[in-house]
Each structure stands twice: as structure tokens, then as C-alpha cells.
C-alpha positions as YAML, in Angstrom:
chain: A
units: angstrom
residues:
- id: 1
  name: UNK
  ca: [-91.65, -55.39, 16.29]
- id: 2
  name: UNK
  ca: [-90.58, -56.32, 19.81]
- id: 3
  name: UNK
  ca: [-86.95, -57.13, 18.75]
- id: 4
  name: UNK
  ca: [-84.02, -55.65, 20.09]
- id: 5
  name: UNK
  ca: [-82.43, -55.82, 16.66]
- id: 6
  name: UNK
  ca: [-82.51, -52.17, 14.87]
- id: 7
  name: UNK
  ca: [-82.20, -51.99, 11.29]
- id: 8
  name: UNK
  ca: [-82.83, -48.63, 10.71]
- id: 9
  name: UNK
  ca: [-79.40, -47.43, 10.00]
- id: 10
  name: UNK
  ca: [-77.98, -49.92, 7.53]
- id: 11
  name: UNK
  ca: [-78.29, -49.51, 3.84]
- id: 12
  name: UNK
  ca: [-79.03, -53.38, 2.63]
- id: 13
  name: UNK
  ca: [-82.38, -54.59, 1.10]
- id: 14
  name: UNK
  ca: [-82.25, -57.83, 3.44]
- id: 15
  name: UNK
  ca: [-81.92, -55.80, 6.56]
- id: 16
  name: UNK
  ca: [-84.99, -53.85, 5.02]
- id: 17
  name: UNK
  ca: [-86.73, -57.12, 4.58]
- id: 18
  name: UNK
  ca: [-86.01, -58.25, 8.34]
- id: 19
  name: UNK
  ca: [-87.32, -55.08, 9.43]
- id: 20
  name: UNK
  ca: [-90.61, -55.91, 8.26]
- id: 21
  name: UNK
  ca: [-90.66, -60.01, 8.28]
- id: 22
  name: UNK
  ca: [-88.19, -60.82, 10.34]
- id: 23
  name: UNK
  ca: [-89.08, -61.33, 13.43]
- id: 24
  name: UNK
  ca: [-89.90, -65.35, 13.69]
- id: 25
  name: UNK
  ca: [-93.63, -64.84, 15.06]
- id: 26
  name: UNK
  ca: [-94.13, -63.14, 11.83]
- id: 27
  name: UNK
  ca: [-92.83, -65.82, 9.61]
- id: 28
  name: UNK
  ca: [-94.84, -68.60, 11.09]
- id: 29
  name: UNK
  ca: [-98.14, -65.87, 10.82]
- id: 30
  name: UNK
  ca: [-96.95, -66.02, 7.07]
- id: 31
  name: UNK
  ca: [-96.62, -69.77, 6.90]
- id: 32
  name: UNK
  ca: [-100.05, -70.05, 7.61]
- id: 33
  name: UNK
  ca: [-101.13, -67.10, 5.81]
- id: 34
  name: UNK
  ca: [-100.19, -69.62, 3.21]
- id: 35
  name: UNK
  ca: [-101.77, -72.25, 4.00]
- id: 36
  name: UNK
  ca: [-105.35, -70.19, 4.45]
- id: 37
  name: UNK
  ca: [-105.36, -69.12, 8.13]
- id: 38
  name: UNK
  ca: [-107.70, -65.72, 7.67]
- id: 39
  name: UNK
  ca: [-108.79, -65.22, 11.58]
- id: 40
  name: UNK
  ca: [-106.68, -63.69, 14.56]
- id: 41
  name: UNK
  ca: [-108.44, -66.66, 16.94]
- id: 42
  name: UNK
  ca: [-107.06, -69.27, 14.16]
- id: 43
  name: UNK
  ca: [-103.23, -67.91, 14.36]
- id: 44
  name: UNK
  ca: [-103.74, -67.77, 18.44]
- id: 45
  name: UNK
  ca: [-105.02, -71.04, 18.52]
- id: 46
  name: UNK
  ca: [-102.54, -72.66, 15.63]
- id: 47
  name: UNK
  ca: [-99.68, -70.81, 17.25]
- id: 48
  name: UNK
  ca: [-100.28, -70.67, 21.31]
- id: 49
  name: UNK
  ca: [-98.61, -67.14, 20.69]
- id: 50
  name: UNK
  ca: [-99.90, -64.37, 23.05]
- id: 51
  name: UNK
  ca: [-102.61, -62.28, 21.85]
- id: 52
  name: UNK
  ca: [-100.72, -59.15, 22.06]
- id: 53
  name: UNK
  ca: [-97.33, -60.54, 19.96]
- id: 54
  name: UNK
  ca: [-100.26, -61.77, 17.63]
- id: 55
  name: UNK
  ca: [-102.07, -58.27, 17.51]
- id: 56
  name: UNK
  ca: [-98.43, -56.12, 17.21]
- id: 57
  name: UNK
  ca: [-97.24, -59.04, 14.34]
- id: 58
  name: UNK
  ca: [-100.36, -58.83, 12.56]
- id: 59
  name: UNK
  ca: [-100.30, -54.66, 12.47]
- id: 60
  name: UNK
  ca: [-97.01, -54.63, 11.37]
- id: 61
  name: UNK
  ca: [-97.99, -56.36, 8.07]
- id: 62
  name: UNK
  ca: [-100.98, -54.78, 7.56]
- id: 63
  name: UNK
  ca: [-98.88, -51.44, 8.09]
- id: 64
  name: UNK
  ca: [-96.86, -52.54, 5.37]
- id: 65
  name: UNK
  ca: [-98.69, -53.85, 3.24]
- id: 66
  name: UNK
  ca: [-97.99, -57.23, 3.24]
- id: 67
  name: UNK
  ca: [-101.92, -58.44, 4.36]
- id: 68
  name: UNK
  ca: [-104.63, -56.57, 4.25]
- id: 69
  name: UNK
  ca: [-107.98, -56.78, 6.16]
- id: 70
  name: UNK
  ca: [-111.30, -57.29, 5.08]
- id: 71
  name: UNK
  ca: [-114.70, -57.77, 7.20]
- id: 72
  name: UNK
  ca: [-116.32, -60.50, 7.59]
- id: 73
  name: UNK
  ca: [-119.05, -59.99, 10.18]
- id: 74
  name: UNK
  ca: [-120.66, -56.72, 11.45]
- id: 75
  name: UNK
  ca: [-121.90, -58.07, 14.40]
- id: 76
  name: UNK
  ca: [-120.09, -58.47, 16.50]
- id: 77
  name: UNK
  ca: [-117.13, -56.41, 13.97]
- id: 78
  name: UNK
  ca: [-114.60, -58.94, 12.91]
- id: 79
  name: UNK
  ca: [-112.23, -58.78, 10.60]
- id: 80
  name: UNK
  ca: [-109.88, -61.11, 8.15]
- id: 81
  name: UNK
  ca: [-106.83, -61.07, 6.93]
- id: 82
  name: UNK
  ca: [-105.40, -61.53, 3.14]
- id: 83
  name: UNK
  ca: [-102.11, -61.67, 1.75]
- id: 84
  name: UNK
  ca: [-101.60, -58.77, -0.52]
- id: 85
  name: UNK
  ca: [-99.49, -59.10, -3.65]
- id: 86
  name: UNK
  ca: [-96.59, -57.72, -1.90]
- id: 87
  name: UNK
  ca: [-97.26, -60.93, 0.67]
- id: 88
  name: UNK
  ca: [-97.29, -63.46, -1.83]
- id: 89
  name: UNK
  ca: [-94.06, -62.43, -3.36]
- id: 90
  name: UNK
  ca: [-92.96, -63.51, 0.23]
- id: 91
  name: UNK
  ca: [-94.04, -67.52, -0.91]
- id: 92
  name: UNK
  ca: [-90.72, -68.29, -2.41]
- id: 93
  name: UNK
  ca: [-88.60, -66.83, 0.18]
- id: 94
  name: UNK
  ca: [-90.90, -69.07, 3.13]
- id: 95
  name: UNK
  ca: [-90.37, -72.11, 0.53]
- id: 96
  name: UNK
  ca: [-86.62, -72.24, 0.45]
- id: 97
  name: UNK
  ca: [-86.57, -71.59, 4.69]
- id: 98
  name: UNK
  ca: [-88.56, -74.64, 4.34]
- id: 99
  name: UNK
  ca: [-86.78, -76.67, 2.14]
- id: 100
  name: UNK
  ca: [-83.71, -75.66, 3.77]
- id: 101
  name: UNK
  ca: [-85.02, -76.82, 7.54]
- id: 102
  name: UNK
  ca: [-85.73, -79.58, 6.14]
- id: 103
  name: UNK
  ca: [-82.43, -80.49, 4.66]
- id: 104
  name: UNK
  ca: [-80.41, -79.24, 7.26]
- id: 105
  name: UNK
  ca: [-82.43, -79.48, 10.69]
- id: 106
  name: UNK
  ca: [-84.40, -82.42, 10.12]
- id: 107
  name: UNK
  ca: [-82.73, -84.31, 7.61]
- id: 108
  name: UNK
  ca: [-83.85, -85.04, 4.14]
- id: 109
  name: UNK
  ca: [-86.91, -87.04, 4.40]
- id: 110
  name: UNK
  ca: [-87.04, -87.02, 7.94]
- id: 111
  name: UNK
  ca: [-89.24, -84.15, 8.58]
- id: 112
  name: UNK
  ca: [-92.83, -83.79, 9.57]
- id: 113
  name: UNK
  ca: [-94.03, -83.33, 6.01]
- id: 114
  name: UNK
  ca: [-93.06, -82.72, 2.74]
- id: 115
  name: UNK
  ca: [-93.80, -80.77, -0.43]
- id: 116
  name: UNK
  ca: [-94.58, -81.97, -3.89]
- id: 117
  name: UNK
  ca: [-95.12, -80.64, -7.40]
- id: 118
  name: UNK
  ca: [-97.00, -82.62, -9.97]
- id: 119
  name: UNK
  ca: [-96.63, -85.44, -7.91]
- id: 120
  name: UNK
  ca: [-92.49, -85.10, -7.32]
- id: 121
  name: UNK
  ca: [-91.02, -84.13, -4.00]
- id: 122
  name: UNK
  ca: [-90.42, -80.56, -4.80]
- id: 123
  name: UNK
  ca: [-87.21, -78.30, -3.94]
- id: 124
  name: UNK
  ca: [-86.71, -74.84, -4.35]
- id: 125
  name: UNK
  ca: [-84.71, -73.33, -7.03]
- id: 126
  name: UNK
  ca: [-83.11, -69.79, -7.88]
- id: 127
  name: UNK
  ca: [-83.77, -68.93, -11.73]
- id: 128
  name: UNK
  ca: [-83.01, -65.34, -12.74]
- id: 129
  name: UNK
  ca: [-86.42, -63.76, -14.39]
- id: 130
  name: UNK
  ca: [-84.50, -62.54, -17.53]
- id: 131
  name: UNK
  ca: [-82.82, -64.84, -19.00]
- id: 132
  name: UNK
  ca: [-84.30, -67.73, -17.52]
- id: 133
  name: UNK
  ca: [-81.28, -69.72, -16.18]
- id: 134
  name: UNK
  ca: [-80.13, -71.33, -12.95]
- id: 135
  name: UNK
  ca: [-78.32, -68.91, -10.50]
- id: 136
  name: UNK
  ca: [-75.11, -70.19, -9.33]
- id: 137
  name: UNK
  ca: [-72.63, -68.63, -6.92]
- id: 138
  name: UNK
  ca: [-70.04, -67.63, -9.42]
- id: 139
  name: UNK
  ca: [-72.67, -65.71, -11.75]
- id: 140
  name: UNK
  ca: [-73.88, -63.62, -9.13]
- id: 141
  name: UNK
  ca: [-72.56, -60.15, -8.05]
- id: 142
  name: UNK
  ca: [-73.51, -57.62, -6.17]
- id: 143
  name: UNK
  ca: [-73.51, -53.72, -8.16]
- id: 144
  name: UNK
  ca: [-73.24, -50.71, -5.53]
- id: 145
  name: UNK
  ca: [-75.06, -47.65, -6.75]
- id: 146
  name: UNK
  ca: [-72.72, -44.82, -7.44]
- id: 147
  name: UNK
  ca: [-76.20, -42.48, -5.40]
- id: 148
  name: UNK
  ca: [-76.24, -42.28, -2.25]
- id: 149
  name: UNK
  ca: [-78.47, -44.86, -0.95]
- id: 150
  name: UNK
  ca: [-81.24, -44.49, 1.62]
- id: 151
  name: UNK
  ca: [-80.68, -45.91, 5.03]
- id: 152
  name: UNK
  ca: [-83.26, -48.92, 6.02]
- id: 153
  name: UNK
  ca: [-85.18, -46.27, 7.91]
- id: 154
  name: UNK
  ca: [-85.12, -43.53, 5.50]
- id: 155
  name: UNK
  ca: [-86.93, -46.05, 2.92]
- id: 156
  name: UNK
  ca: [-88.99, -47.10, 5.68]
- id: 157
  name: UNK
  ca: [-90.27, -43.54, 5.94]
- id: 158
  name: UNK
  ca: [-90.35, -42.45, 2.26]
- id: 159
  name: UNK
  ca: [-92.68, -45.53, 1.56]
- id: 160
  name: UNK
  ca: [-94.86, -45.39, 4.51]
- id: 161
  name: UNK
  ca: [-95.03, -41.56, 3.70]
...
């Protein structure tokens, strides 16, 4: 991805997530993913990055799976690109980096914009899917497997295999 940074050796699911997202062109190519940028020219021209970061970022996802490309013109061939389901289940994840620069770089209500929910400023919160309730530091904990667990490269290989 162009980092020096090498995952490939640890055995944690968010060093397995920055292997794939986390290099910071590729989060802002995922902000506005979000917010409907489609066209390589649109991300160059939103993001002033240089066409070959933009090319290597945008194979990367498509690699794994997180957009996907469609055509939209045969002549001359051009293609688009979609977020995938695997990509949207990156939304909440970009929400709470945004909520959190916002808190903590720009200061609340200071930033450029804002987001809102049914007409309230909206903020991010953890809720566990089962039961429904607010995740707080003291509730969580993390289980180790007793199997031996897959380095980040070994699951890397397995899925792209």
C-alpha cells in the first residue's frame, strides 16, 4: 500500500483492518466513497492526490473487496467505482474518526461541518448487536482463542485464495 508499516506478522483483527484501510489516502477515498464520489478523475480532482497513489489505493480495495467496479462508458472504456457491502460496514468506523476529529482536533462545534440525524447534531455511539445496550469500558473484554490463530498475512492469503 506504499507504507512502510508491515502487518503481516501480527495476529490482531485491527492490524488486519489497517492492512487493508489504513493507509490515510485510503480513508479519505472512503470518505468520499460515502458521500457519492464514483470516478477516478473525481477523487484526483477532490483530493489533489497523485494519480498513481490514487490508482494503487483504489486497487487495493477493489482487491479486497471493499469497492467494486462497474462500467460506465465503452467508449472510450471507463469505469466506476461502488462500495461493496463489505465497504459500507466501513461507515461507522469513518463516522466515529469523524466525530472524534471533531471533538478533539477542531473542537466541538468548531469544525468545518457537522452531522445531523433527524434534525439533531448527531454523535456516534457503540451498542453491542445482541443485546442491544451501550458498550462501556468496564463491560468489554477481550477472549483469546485457545487455536492457534492465523497471522495478519496468513488470513490475508487464505481469503484472497
Amino acid at each position: 500500500m506504499g507504507r512502510t508499516a508491515d502487518y503481516s506478522r501480527q495476529s490482531c483483527p485491527i492490524a488486519a483492518t489497517l492492512e487493508v484501510v489504513g493507509d490515510p489516502w485510503t480513508l479519505l477515498i472512503l470518505r468520499d466513497a460515502f458521500n457519492g464520489t464514483r470516478r477516478f478523475e473525481q477523487w484526483q480532482e477532490r483530493l489533489g492526490v497523485a494519480r498513481n497513489v490514487l490508482a494503487s489505493r483504489l486497487k487495493v480495495l477493489v482487491a479486497h473487496g471493499v469497492l467494486e467496479t462497474r462500467q460506465y462508458s465503452e467508449r472510450p472504456p471507463r469505469q466506476e467505482y461502488l462500495l461493496t457491502p463489505k465497504g459500507r460496514d466501513l461507515r461507522p468506523v469513518l463516522l466515529t474518526l469523524y466525530d472524534w476529529g471533531e471533538r478533539h482536533v477542531y473542537g466541538e462545534g468548531r469544525g468545518p461541518n457537522h452531522m445531523t440525524h433527524n434534525g439533531h447534531r448527531f454523535r456516534p455511539k457503540l451498542v453491542c448487536a445482541t443485546c442491544d445496550e451501550a458498550v462501556g469500558d468496564r463491560e468489554l473484554r477481550r477472549v483469546d482463542q485457545d487455536t492457534a490463530t492465523p497471522t495478519v498475512g496468513q488470513a490475508m492469503a487464505q481469503a484472497a485464495g
